[in-house]
C-alpha positions in Angstrom: 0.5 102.4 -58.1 -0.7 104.1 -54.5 3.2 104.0 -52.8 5.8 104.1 -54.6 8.7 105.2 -52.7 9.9 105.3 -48.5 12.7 107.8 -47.6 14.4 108.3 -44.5 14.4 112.5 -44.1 15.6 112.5 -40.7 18.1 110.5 -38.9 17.8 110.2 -34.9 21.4 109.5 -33.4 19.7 107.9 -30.4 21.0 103.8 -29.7 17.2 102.4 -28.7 14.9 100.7 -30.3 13.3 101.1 -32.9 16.4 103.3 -34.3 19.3 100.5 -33.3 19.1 97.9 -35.7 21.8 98.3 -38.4 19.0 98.0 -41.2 17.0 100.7 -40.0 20.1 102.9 -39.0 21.7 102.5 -42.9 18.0 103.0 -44.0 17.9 105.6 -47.0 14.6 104.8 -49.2 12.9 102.0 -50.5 11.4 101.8 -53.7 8.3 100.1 -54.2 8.2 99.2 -58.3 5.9 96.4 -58.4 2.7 96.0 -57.2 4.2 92.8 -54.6 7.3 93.8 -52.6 9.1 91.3 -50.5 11.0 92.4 -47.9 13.3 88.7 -46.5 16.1 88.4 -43.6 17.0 86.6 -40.9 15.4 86.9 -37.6 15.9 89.9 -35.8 17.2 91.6 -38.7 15.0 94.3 -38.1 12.3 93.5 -40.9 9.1 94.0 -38.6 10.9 97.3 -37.2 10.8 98.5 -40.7 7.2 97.3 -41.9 5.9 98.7 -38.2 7.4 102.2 -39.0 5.9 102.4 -42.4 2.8 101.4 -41.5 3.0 104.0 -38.9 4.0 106.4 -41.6 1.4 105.8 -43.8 -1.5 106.1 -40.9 -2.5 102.1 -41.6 -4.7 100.8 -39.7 -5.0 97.3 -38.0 -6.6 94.2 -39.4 -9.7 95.0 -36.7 -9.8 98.9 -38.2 -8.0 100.1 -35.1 -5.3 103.0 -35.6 -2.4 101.9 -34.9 -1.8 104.3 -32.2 -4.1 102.6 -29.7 -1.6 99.6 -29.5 1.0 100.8 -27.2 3.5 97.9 -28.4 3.5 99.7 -31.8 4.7 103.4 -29.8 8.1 102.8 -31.5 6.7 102.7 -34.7 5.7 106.0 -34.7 9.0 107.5 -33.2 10.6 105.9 -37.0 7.2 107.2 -38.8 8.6 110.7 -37.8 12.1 109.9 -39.6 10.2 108.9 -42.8 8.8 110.3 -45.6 6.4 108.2 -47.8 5.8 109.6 -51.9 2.5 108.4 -53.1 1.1 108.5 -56.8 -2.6 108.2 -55.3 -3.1 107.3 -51.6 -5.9 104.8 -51.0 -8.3 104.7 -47.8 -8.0 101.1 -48.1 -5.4 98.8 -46.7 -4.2 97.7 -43.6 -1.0 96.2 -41.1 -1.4 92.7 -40.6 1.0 91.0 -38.1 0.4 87.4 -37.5 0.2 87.5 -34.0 -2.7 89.9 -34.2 -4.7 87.1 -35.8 -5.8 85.2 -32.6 -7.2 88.3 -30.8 -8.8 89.3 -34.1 -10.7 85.9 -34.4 -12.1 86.3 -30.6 -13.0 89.7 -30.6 -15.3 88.9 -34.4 -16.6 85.1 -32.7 -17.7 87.5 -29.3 -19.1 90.3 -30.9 -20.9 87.5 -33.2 -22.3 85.7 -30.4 -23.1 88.9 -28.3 -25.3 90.0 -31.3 -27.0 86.8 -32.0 -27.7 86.6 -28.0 -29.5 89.9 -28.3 -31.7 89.2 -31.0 -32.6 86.1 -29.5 -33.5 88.1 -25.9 -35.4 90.9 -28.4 -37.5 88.1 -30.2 -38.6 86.3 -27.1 -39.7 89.8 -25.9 -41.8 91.2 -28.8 -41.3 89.0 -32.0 -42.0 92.0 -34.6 -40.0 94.9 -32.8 -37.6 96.7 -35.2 -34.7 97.1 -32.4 -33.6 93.7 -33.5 -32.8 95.2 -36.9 -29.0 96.7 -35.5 -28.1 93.4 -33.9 -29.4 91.3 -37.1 -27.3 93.5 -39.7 -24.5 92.3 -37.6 -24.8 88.4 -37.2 -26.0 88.1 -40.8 -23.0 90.4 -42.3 -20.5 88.3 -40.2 -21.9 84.9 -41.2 -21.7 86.2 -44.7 -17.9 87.5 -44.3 -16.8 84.6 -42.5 -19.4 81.8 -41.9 -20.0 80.0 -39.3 -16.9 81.6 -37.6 -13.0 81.6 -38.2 -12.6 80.1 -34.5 -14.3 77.1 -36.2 -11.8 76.5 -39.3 -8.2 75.4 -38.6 -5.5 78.0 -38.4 -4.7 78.1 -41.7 -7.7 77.7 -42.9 -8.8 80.7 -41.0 -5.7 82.9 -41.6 -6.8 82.8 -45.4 -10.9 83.6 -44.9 -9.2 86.6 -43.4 -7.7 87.8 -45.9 -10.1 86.9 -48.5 -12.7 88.6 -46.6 -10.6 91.6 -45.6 -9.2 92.4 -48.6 -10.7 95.1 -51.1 -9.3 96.3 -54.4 -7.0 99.5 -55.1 -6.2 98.9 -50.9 -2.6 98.9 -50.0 -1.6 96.0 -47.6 1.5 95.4 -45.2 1.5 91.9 -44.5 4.6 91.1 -41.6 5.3 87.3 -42.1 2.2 86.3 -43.3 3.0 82.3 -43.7 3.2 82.0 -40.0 0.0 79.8 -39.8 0.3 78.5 -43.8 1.5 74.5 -44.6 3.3 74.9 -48.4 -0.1 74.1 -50.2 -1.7 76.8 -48.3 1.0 79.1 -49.4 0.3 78.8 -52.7 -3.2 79.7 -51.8 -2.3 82.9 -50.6 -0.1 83.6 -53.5 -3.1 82.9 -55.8 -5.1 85.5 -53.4 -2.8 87.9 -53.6 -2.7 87.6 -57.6 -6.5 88.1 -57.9 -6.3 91.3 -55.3 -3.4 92.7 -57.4 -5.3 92.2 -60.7 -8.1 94.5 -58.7 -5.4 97.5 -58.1 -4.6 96.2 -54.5 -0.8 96.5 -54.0 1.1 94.9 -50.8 4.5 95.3 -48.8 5.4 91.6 -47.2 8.1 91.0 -45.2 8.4 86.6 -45.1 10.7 84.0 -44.4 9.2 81.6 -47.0 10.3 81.0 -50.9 7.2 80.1 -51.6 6.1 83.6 -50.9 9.3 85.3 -52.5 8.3 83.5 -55.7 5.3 85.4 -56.4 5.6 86.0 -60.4 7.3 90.2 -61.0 7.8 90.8 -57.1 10.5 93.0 -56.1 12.6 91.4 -53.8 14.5 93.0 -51.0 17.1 90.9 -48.4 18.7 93.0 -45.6 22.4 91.8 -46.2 25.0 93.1 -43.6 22.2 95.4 -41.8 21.7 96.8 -45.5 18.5 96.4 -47.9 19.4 95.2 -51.1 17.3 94.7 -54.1 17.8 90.7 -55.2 16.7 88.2 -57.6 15.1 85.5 -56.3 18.2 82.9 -56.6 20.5 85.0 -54.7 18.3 85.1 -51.8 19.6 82.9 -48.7 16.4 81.5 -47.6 16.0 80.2 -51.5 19.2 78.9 -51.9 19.6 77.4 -48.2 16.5 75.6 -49.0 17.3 74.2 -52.2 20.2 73.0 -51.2 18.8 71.4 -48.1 16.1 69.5 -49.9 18.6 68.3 -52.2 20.4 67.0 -49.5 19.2 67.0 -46.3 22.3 64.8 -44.7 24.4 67.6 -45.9 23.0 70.1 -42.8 22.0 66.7 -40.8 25.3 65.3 -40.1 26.9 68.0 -38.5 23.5 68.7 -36.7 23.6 65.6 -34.6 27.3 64.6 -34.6 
């Protein structure tokens, strides 16, 4: 295991964000026993707040290999980094924070720097075919191609969202993934699960905080709902999401009638 346990060792008494929501002010540790924990809640229950602050904590970086202290958005997440404490068995260099709405910036900035390089060596070529100073610009076209083909801008979103991660992700890295199934149809969600089953079986260990049961399925994953502003450890059947879901598919006029009465 790399983390195994988050503990809150100081307590601000300040009401702002990021210390107001009621899950992060009853925060007291979190226990991380299985190589997948799921964090689930309702929105705005403070879940990103949390993941943001121990990412903070545990000096993550960003999907792009950015600190996380260049992003001003993420200043908060640093104020609660100071209120935590994070207990390692062996901290890894690898690992990142992945928030879904980083994605789209992510795929521009790899499809420009792609295109920038490939421009150059082009403009080199045409000006002395056997110069070495191509050599930088080349290592960088070809090793994108091979991480991503022909470019994630090119693949659908989902489609894209999932060459990510199979690119990005390394064995023995820790990962915290915030909502990860944004982009993902229900097939493609059982992609990722099988991804993440094929990193954990390589050491990699990840903290995900989701909305889908597809997700909260994932075979031995520790399950955490925030209940009441409180994070309680679950099964998977007493989670709301799973239960509101079953009992909508099984009947869907149920929920429907009042809807549109």
């Amino acid at each position: 295991m790399t983390l195994r346990e988050v503990q809150r060792v100081r307590r601000s008494d300040e009401d702002r964000y990021p210390f107001n929501p009621d899950v992060i002010q009853n925060f007291e540790a979190l226990t991380l026993k299985s190589p997948v924990t799921i964090i689930a809640g309702d929105n705005g229950s403070g879940k990103t707040t949390l993941l943001e602050g121990i990412a903070a904590a545990a000096g993550s970086t960003l999907i792009s290999g950015e600190h996380m202290e260049l992003d001003r958005s993420l200043s908060p997440a640093f104020e609660l980094a100071d209120e935590l404490k994070l207990i390692w068995s062996v901290k890894t260099g690898n690992g990142f924070f992945f928030r879904a709405s980083d994605f789209v910036t992510y795929t521009r900035s790899i499809a420009n720097i792609r295109e920038e390089a490939r421009q150059t060596m082009e403009e080199i070529r045409k000006r002395d075919p056997n110069s070495l100073e191509v050599l930088p610009y080349a290592r960088t076209y070809y090793e994108l191609r091979d991480l991503y083909g022909e470019g994630l801008e090119k693949r659908s979103h989902g489609e894209s969202f999932l060459d990510l991660f199979q690119a990005q992700f390394r064995p023995d890295g820790f990962y915290i993934l915030d909502e990860p199934e944004a982009p993902l149809s229900p097939s493609r969600q059982l992609t990722l699960l099988a991804i993440l089953h094929d990193m954990v079986a390589k050491g990699a260990r990840f903290l995900i905080s989701t909305h889908s049961p597809i997700l909260m399925a994932y075979p031995g994953a520790d399950l955490y709902e925030i209940q009441d502003g409180n994070l309680v450890n679950v099964s998977f059947n007493e989670i709301e999401h799973v239960s509101m879901t079953k009992t909508f598919l099984d009947d869907p006029e149920r929920y429907l009638r009042h809807l549109f009465k």
